[in-house]
Every structure is written in structure tokens, then in C-alpha cells.
C-alpha positions in Angstrom: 3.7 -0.2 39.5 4.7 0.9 42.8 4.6 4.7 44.1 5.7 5.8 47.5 5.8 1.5 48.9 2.4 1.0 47.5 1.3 -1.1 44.9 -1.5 0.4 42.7 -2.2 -2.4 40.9 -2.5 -4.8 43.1 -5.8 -6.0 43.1 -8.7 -5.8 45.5 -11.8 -8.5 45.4 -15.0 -7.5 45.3 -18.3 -8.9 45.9 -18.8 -10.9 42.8 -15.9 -12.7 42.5 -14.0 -10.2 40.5 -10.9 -8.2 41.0 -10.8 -4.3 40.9 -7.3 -2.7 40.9 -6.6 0.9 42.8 -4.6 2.0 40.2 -7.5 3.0 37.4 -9.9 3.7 40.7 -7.4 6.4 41.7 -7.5 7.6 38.0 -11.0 7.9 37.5 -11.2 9.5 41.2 -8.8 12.7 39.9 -10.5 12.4 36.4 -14.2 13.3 38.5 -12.5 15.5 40.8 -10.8 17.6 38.8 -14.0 17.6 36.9 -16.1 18.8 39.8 -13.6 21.1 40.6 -13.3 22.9 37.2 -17.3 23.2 37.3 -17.7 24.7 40.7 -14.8 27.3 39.9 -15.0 28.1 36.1 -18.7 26.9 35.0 -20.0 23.2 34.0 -18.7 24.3 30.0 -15.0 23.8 31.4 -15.6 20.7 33.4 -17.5 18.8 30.3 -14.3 20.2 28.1 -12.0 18.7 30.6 -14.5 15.2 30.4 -13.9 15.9 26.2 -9.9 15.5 26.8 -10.3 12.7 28.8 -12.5 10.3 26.5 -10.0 11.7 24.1 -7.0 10.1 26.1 -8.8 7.0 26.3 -9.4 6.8 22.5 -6.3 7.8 21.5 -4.7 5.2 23.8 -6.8 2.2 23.4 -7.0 3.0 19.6 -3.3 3.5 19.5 -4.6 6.3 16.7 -0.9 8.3 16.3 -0.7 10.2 13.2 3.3 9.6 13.3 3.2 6.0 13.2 0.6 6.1 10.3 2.3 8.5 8.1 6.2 7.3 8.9 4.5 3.3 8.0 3.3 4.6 4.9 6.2 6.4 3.6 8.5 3.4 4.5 6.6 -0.2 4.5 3.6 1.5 1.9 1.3 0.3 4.3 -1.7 2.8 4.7 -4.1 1.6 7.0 -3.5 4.4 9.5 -4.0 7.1 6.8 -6.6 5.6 5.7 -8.3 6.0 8.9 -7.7 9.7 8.8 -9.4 10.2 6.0 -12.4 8.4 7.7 -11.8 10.9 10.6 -11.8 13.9 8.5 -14.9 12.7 6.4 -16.7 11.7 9.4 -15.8 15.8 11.0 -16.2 17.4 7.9 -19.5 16.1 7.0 -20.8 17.8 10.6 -18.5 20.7 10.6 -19.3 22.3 7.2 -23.5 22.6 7.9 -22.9 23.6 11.6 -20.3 26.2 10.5 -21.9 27.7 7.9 -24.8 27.9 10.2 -22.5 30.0 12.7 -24.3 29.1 16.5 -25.9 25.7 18.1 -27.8 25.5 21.0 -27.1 29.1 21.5 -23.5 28.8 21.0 -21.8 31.1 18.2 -19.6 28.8 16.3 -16.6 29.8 14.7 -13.7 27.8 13.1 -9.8 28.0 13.2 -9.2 29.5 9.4 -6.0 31.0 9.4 -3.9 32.2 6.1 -2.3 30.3 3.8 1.6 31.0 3.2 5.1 31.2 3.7 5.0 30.6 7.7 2.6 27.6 6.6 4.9 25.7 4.4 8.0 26.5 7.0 6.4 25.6 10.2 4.9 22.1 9.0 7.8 21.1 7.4 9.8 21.4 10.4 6.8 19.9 12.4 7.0 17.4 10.4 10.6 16.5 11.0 10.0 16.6 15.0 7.1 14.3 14.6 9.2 11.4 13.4 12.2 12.4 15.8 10.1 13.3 19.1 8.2 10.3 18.4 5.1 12.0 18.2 2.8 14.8 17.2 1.1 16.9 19.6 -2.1 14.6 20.4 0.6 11.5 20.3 3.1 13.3 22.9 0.0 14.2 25.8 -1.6 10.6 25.4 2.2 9.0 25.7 2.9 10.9 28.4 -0.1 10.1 30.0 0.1 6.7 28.9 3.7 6.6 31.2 6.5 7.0 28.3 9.5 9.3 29.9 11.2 9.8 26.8 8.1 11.9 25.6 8.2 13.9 28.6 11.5 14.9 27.4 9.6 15.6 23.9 7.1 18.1 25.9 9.1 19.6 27.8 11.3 20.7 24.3 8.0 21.0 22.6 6.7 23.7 25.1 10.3 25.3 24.7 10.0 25.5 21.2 6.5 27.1 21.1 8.0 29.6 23.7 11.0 30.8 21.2 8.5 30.9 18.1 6.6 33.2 20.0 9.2 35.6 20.5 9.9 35.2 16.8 6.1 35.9 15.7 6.9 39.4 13.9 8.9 37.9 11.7 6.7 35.4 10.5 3.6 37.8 10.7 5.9 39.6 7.8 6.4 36.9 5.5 3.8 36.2 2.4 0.4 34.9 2.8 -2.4 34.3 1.1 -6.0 35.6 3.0 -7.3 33.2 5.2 -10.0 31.3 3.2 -12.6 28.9 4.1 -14.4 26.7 1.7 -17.5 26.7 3.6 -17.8 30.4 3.2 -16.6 30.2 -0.4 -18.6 26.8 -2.3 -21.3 26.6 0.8 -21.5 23.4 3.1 -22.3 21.0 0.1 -20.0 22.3 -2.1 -16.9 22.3 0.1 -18.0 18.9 1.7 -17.8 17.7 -2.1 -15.0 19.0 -3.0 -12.9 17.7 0.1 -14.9 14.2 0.2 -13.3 13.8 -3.5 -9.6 14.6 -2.3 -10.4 12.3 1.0 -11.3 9.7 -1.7 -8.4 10.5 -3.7 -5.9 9.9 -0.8 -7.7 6.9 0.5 -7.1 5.1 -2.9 -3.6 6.1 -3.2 -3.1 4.3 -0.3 -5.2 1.6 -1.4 -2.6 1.5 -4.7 0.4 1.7 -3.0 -0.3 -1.2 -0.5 -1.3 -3.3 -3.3 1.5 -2.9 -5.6 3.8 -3.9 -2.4 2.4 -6.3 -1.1 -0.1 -7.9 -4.0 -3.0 -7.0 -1.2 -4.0 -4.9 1.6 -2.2 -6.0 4.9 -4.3 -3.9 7.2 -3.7 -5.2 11.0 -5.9 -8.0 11.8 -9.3 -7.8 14.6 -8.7 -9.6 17.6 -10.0 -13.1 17.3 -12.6 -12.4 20.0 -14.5 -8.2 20.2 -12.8 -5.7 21.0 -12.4 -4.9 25.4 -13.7 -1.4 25.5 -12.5 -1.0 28.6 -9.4 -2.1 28.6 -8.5 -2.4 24.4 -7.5 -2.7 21.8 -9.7 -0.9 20.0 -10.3 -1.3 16.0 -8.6 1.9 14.2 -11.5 2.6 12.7 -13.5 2.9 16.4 -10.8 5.7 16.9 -11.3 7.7 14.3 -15.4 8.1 14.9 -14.0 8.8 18.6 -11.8 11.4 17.9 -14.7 12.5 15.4 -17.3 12.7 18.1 -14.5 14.4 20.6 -14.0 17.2 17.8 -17.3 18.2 17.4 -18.0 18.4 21.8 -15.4 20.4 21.6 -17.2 23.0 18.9 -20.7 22.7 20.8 -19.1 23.4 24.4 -16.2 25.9 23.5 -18.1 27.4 20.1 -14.4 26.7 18.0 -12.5 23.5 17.1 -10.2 21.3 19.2 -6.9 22.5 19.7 -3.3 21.8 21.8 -0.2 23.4 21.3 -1.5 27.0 21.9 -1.4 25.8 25.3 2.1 24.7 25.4 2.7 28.3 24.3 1.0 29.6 27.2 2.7 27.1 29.9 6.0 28.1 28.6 5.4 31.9 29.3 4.2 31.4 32.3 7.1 29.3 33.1 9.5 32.2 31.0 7.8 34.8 33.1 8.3 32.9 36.9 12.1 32.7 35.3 11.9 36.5 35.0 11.5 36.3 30.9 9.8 39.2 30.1 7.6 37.2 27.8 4.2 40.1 28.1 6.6 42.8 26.3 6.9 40.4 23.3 3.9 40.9 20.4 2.4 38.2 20.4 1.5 38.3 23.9 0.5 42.0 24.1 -2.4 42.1 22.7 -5.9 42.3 25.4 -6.6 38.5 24.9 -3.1 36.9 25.0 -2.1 38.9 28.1 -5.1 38.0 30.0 -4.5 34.4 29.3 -0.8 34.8 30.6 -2.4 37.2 33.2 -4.9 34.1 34.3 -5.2 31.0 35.4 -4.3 28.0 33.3 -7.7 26.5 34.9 -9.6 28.7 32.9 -8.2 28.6 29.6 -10.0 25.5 27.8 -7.2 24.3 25.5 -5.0 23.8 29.2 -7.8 21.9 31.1 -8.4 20.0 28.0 -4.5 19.2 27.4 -4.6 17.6 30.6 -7.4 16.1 30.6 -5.9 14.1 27.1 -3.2 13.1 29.9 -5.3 12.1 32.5 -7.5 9.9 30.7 -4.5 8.1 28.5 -2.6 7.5 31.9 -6.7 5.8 33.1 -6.2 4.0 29.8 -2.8 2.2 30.4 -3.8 1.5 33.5 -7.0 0.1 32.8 -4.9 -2.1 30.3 -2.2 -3.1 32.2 0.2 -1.3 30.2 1.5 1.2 32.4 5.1 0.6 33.1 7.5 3.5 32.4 11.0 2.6 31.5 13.3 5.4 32.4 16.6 3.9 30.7 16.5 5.8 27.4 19.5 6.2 25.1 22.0 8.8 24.8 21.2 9.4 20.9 17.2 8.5 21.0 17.3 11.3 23.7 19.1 13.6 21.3 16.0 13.0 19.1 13.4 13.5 21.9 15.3 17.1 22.5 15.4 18.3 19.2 12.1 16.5 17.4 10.3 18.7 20.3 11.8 21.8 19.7 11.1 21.7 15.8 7.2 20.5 16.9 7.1 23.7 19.4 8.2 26.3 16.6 7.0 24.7 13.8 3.3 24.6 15.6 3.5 27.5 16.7 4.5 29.5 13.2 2.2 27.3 11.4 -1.0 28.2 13.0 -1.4 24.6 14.8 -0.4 21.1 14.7 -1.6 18.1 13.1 -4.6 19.1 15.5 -5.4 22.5 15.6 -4.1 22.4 12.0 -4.4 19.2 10.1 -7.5 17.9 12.0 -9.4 21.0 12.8 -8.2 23.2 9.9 -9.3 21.2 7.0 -13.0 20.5 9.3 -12.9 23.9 9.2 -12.8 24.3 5.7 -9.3 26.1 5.9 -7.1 26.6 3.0 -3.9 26.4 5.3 -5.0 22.8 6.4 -4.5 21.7 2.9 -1.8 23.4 2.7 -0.2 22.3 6.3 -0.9 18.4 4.8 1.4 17.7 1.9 4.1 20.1 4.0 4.0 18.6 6.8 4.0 15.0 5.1 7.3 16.5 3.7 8.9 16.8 6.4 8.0 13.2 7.7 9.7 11.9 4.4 13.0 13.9 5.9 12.3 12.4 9.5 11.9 8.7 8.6 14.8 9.0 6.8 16.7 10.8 10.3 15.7 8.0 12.1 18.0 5.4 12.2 21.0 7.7 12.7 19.7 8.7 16.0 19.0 4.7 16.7 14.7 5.2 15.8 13.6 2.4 14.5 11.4 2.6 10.8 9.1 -0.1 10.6 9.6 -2.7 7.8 7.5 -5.6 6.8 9.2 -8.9 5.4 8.2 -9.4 1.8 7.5 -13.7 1.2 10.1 -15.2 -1.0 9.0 -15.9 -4.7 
């Protein structure tokens, strides 16, 4: 890759015969400065949470752990073995979550996490997230590491996504006035054990559908081979599975430094009214940015608001990751209709996010570890919409992966 006439990866010899290339030096240069930075201005909390984003780029990256891919795979080939993983993830989080949360602090850290109500806004906003996933290209953990990772058609996604989290904001009254259910948790309502059995049986449930499914396509489970020799940690791949106890482990740093689950897209809320504000948008008049919290986060700096620092830290480390694999290479040819898709796929992921209490993150991820009714209830919606997506794909020229069946 060159920038500005230099190369950055070409590489430089050092003393023991080996090569080094500038281009991941550089990386991990910004990755500790910005660090350093955020401790000396905001505390040593926000520079570990901006460490957290960054191993959670790398993982992400070197996993290649999307949650599009997985779910788009298994709705067209029946091949499961990337939702199989997530329900290793969520076991995994769940099985740390529920005890820690139902014990409320750690370390002297009040613990609290993201239970929201079930309902109406619930249904609508993952359904439509849904549908952007498979047209962006992405959820919201997949569109920050691609970016990072040096794909321009997903900074077209973001740039719509943040649009679209911007315009559901405007429209929160509405869907404030639509019916829910109370929030509910399940740790508050069957105890740790309880709720960690009750979810570890629909985990199971899931992970054998998969397991069915797979089967009766292919007459046995085609999950995608290990590398004949171990796995480069540094630069990957990395076994699925190794990404999932990642993301695990980046999920619960996130509860122990910030006291609450890891979230994204409330972030892209808050960079498009600060955007919508510089374009003199009068976003602070709006409800859901009046209230004492929300206005002092528009009011602030985005340094100092964890799910920012952390967002780009998700960036910083996936773009380490490419480089550290040799994968960075940004094409910026990208076709008339595919960026059609990027445009509207983010603008459904922005609203539908936004109105649905989270993403596949902040919702899925961190909303059933929490115990949250409207997790469950984001899941099958949102899987939904991926069903309409995959089936949008080809007329906007998206591939939908397909394996060969062998001839009888």
C-alpha cells in the first residue's frame, strides 16, 4: 500500500534476520498513543476500554466472526457453522453475565445490564436491520472492523448507517408510543441458575437445528476446515471458535471497566448529531436528545463517551489486523447497483438499531447476556429480515453463497 509516495509495507530487516513492516508498526504506534492519550485526559477506565475495542478488531478480523455471513450462509447453503459459533459466544457470556449481574458490582464497579422492553419498535427495528445487514454487507460490529480492515464500500455503509440512526432519532416519539411489553430480565426473574438454564436449553436447541439442517443437505457437517499447520495468531486465520471466546472475554472487559455491556450504534447516533448540529440541525430540541444525559453527550466530547472511543478502537485494531496479514488493499471501483445496496442496507441498519434498542451488539449479543426479553425477541426478527435480504441480494448484484452438491 502506498500513502503520500511511501510504501508502508515495505519491509525493514532487523537484527535477527527477520523482516518487520512500518505499516502494522505505525498501527500499533496510534493504537498506544491514542491509548495514552485517552488515559492522561479522561482516566485509565477509557484508555483500557479503548485497548477492549482494539483486541476486538483484531478478533473480529482474524476470526472473520461476521454475523451477516453466518446467518445469510445458513438461510441459503444450510450451512451453520457460523451460528453455531454464536451460540458458543452467547453460552460462553451468559454463563459469566447472569452471576455477575445478579450480583450488581465487581471490584467496586456497580454493574448494570442493557434490558430494554419488549414490543412493537422491537419487531420493526430488527426486521429492517435485518434487511440492511444482508444489503450493507454487514452488521454493526461487521461494518467498523471492514472499515478498518480497508473496504470502501462499507464506508459508504457507515456513513448511511450513521444517517439513519440520526433520522430515527428524530422519530423516537413515535416509537416511544407504540406497544411494549415491560422490560424484563431473566436474571431478575428465574435467578442466575435459572435463566442460565433456561437460555443454555434454547442455545442447545438452535445449535442442533443447525446441526439437522446441515445434515440433511449435505449427509454431514461441512464446517470449514483448520489450516493444515496452527493457527498464526498474529497474523490469522483464526479458528471460529477462538473468536467467539474472544469476543466473549471482550464483552465481559467491557462490563468490569464501563459497569454495562458492550455496545455500538448509540455512538453512530451521537456522531450524526454532532455532525447535524455543525450543519445547523437543531438536533438538542429533538426528545431524545433533551434529556440531562443525552445533551451532555452531544454537549461533550466524543473522547469521553466510551461507546465512541471504543467504536474506534474496533477500527483501529481491524485496520492493525489487515495489515498484520497482508490483507490490506482497498479497492475503490465499486458498482453502480452494489453501491445502491451499501446506501440503503445502511440506512435501514441506522433506524432499525436505533428504534430497536441496539444492533446485533448492543442487542442480540448483549441483550440476551443480559438476560433481556427484547434480545429474544430482536433474534428471530431480525433473522427475518435476513430471509428478505438474502433474497434482495442478487438483484442489486450481492452475491449469496452456494455450495455444489456431488452428483449421485
Amino acid at each position: 500500500m502506498r500513502t503520500g509516495g511511501t510504501t508502508l509495507d515495505a519491509p525493514v530487516t532487523m537484527r535477527a534476520g527477520r523482516t518487520l513492516s512500518p505499516g502494522p508498526v505505525a498501527a500499533g504506534l496510534v493504537i498506544a498513543g491514542a491509548a495514552w492519550m485517552l488515559h492522561t485526559t479522561f482516566g485509565w477506565r477509557m484508555g483500557a476500554l479503548f485497548g477492549v475495542g482494539a483486541a476486538a478488531g483484531i478478533v473480529l478480523y482474524h476470526a472473520a466472526f461476521g454475523f451477516t455471513s453466518a446467518w445469510r450462509v445458513l438461510i441459503a447453503d444450510g450451512r451453520g457453522e457460523g451460528v453455531r459459533a454464536q451460540m458458543l459466544l452467547l453460552a460462553l457470556t451468559c454463563a459469566v453475565f447472569f452471576p455477575l449481574l445478579a450480583q450488581g458490582e465487581a471490584f467496586g464497579v456497580p454493574l448494570a445490564g442493557l434490558v430494554q422492553p419488549p414490543g412493537v419498535p422491537v419487531v420493526v427495528g430488527a426486521f429492517l436491520f435485518g434487511i440492511g445487514m444482508q444489503l450493507g454487507g454487514g452488521c454493526a460490529s461487521g461494518t467498523l472492523f471492514s472499515v478498518g480492515g480497508g473496504s470502501p464500500r462499507m464506508l459508504v455503509t457507515l456513513a448511511a448507517f450513521i444517517a439513519g440512526t440520526v433520522v430515527a432519532t428524530a422519530h423516537s416519539p413515535f416509537w416511544a408510543s407504540l406497544p411494549s411489553f415491560p422490560a424484563t430480565s431473566l436474571v431478575t426473574k428465574f435467578g442466575p441458575v435459572g435463566a442460565l438454564a433456561l437460555s443454555l436449553v434454547v442455545f442447545g436447541a438452535i445449535f442442533i437445528a443447525t446441526v439437522v439442517i446441515e445434515r440433511r443437505r449435505f449427509g454431514a457437517l461441512v464446517d470449514t476446515p483448520l489450516p493444515a499447520r496452527p493457527p498464526r495468531w498474529l497474523r490469522g486465520p483464526w479458528p471460529v471458535a477462538a473468536g467467539a471466546v474472544g469476543l466473549a472475554l471482550v464483552n465481559l472487559a467491557t462490563l468490569l471497566l464501563a459497569g454495562r455491556p458492550w455496545g455500538i450504534t448509540s455512538a453512530f447516533a451521537l456522531w450524526g448529531a454532532k455532525a447535524a448540529r455543525a450543519a445547523g440541525v437543531p438536533v438538542e430540541t429533538w426528545p431524545h436528545w433533551s434529556t440531562p444525559a443525552q445533551l451532555a453527550a452531544l454537549e461533550g466530547s466524543v473522547f469521553g463517551d466510551v461507546t465512541s472511543v471504543m467504536d474506534g478502537g474496533i477500527m483501529l485494531g481491524a485496520l492493525l489486523a489487515a495489515l498484520l496479514a497482508g490483507r490490506f488493499n482497498p479497492v475503490w471501483s465499486i458498482p453502480a447497483r452494489s453501491l445502491v445496496a451499501a446506501v440503503g442496507g445502511g440506512l435501514l441498519l441506522g433506524y432499525g438499531a436505533r428504534i430497536a434498542y441496539g444492533c446485533n451488539i448492543g442487542a442480540f449479543f448483549s441483550g440476551i447476556a443480559s438476560g433481556s426479553l427484547h434480545g429474544w425477541l430482536w433474534l428471530p426478527c431480525a433473522f427475518a429480515g435476513n430471509v428478505v435480504g438474502t433474497l434482495l441480494r442478487p438483484a442489486f448484484g450481492l452475491g449469496v453463497e452456494r455450495t455444489a452438491l456431488p452428483r449421485c
